[in-house]
C-alpha positions in Angstrom: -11.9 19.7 18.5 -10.9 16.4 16.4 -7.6 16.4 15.3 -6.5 16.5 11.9 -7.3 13.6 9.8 -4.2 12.5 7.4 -4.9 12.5 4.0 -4.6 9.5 1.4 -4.4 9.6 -2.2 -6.4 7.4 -4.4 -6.0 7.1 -8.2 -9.2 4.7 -9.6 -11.5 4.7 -12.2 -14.9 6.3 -11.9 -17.5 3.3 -11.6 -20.9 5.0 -11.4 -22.6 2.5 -9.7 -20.2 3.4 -6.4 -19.5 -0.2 -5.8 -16.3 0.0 -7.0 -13.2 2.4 -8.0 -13.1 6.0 -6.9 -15.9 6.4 -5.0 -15.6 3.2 -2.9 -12.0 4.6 -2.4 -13.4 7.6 -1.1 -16.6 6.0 0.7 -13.9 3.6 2.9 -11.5 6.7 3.5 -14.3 8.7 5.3 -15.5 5.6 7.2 -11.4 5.1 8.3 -11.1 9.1 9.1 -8.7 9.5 6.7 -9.4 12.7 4.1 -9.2 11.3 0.7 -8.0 12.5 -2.2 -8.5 11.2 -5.5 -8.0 11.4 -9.3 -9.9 9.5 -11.8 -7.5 7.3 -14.5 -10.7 6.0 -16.1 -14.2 6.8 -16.9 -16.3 3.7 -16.9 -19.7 2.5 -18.0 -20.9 -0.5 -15.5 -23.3 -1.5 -12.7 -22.4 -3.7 -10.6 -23.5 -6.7 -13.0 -22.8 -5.7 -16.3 -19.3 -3.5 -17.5 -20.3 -2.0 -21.0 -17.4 0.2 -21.7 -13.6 2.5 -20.5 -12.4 5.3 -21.6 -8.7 5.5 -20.4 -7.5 9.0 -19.3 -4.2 9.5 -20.4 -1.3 9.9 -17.7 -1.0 13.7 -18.6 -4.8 14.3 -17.5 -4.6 11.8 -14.1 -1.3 14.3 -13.0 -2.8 17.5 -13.9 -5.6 16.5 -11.1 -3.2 15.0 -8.8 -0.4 18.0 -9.0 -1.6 20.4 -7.3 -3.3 18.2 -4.3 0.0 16.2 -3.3 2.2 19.6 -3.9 -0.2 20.6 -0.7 -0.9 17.9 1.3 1.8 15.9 0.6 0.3 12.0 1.6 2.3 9.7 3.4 0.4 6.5 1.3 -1.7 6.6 -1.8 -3.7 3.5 -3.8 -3.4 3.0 -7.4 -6.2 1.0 -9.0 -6.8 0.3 -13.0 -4.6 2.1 -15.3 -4.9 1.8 -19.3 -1.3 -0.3 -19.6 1.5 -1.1 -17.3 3.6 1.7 -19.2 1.1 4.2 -17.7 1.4 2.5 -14.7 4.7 2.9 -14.3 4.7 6.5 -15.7 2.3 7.3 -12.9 4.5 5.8 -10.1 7.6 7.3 -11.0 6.0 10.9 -11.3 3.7 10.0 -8.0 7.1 9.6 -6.3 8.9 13.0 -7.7 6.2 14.8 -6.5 6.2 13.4 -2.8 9.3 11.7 -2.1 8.7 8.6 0.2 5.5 8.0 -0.4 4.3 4.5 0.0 2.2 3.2 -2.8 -0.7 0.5 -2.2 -1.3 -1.0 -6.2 -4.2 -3.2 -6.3 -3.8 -4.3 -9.8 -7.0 -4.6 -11.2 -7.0 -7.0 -14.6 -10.2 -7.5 -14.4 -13.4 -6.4 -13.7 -15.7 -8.7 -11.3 -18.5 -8.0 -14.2 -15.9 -10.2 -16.4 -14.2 -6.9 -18.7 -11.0 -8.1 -19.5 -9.1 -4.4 -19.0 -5.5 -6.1 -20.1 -5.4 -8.1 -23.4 -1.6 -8.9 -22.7 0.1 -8.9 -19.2 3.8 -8.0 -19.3 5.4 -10.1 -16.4 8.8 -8.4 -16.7 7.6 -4.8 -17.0 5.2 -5.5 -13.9 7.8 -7.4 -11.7 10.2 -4.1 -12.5 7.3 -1.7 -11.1 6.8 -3.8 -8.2 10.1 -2.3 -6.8 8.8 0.9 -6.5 5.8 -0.4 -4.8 5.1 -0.6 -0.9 2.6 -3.4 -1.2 0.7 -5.2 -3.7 -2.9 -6.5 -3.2 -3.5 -9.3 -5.8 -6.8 -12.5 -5.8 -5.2 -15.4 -6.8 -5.3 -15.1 -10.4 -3.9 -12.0 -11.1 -1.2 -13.6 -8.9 -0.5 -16.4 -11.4 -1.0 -13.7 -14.3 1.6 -11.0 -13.0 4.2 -14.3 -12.4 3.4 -16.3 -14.7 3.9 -19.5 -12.9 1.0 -21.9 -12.0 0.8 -21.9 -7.9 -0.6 -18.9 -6.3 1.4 -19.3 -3.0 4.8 -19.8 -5.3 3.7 -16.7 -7.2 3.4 -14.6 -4.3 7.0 -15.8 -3.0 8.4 -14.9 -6.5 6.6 -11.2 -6.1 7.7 -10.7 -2.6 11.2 -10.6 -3.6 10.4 -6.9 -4.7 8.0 -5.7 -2.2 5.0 -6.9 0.5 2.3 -8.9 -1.4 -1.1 -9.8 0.0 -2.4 -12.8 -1.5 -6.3 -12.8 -1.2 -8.3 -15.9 -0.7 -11.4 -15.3 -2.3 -10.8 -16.6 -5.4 -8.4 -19.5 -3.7 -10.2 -22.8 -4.4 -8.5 -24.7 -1.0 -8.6 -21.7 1.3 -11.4 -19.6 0.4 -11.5 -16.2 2.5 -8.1 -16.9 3.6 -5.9 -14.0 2.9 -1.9 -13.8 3.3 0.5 -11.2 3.6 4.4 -11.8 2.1 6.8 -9.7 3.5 10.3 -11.5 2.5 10.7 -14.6 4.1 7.7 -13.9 6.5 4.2 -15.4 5.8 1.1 -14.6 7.9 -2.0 -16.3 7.5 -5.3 -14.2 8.1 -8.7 -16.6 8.4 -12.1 -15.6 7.4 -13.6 -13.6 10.4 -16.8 -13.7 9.1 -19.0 -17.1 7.8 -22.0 -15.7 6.5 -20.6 -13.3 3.3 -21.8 -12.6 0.0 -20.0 -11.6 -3.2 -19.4 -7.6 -3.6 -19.1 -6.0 -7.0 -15.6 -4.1 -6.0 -14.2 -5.7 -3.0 -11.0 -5.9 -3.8 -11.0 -1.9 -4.0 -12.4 -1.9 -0.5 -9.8 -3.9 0.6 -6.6 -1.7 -0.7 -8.8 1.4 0.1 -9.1 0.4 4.3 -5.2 -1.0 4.1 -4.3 2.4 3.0 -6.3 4.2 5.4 -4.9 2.0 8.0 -1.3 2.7 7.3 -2.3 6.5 7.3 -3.3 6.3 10.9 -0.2 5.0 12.2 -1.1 0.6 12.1 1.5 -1.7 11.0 1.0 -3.5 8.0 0.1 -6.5 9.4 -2.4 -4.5 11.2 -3.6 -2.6 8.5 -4.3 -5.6 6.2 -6.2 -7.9 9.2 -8.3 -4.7 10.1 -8.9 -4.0 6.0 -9.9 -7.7 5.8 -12.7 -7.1 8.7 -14.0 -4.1 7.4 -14.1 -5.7 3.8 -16.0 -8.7 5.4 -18.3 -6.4 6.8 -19.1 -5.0 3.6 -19.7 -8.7 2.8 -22.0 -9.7 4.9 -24.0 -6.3 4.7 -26.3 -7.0 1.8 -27.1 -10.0 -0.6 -26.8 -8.1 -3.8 -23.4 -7.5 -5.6 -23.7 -4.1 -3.6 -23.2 -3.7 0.3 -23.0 -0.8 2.9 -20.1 0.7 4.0 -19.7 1.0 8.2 -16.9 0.5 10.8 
């Protein structure tokens, strides 16, 4: 009989076209053996190539579906993706923390969708750099980097965030070192290469990414660990198909 798979918790938007959000969340769970669980923050209209509209669900409605599953399975980890402002943001964290006392919370802060939607018409640093002390890590691309710190350098941006908690810089939007991810954690700096050459872009990779780190961390890796094995499995995805879409496998 397999044993018990630990469950993760995922709050995302609902992105129909599954490339993204939610139900990639979900898709890279099962693939790690993790259970997830999951509450929608956001109803979306997209594919993969065009974003038409959001509906925001207030903070109220994202906890009444999250109550009652982390009152009984109580998850060690749980990934926060797009929220309406940071003030919901940081509503959700501190409740998601009442609930389940030492949880560790994976934010991939999502400012903006890879179809170009803009879901943040004003970033406010200080309010973000306050939530990042409740915050186990913090999966930013390069410009959301600069955004959140509001200086000009991506790798002097991470520094500055990593003073409140482990940042993971990713490289695909760093125009020196594409594909090169790396992971802050106070002083220390490792460097994580491109593992695979031949990739495409992916409508929602970033989700993937935070998604496979948290179900990583769920089964007992490091964090170093969990972010080089997210980064392969997110290259996989990559390199699975041309389109803006790929296929999920270990």
């Amino acid at each position: 009989m397999e044993q018990e798979r630990p469950y993760v918790m995922s709050f995302a938007g609902l992105d129909p076209s599954g490339g993204a959000g939610l139900l990639a969340d979900i898709k890279t769970f099962e693939q790690h053996r993790v259970y997830g669980l999951g509450a929608c923050t956001a109803i979306t209209v997209q594919t993969a190539e065009q974003f038409v509209s959001v509906e925001w669900l207030p903070v109220s409605q994202i906890l009444a579906q999250a109550r009652p599953l982390l009152a009984l399975h109580q998850p060690r980890y749980c990934k926060i993706g797009i929220m309406a402002d940071i003030q919901s943001m940081q509503e959700l964290v501190r409740q998601v923390k009442l609930l389940v006392p030492g949880i560790r919370i994976i934010l991939d802060p999502v400012l903006k969708a890879s179809a170009g939607h803009s879901f943040h018409n004003s970033i406010q640093q200080q309010a973000w750099l306050e939530l990042l002390s409740d915050i186990f890590l913090l999966t930013p691309n390069y410009d959301e980097a600069l955004l959140l710190s509001g200086l000009n350098d991506g790798e002097a941006a991470a520094r500055t965030l990593a003073e409140r908690c482990a940042i993971l810089l990713k490289g695909g939007h760093h125009k020196n070192k594409p594909g090169y991810d790396m992971l802050y954690t106070g002083d220390v700096i490792q460097t994580f290469p491109p593992v695979l050459t031949s990739v495409y872009p992916k409508h929602g990779s970033g989700c993937v990414l935070s998604a496979a780190i948290t179900a990583g961390l769920a089964n007992g890796l490091s964090l170093s660990e969990a972010c080089y094995n997210g980064k392969v499995y997110t290259e996989k995805l990559l390199a699975s198909h041309s389109s803006l879409t790929g296929y999920h496998y270990i």
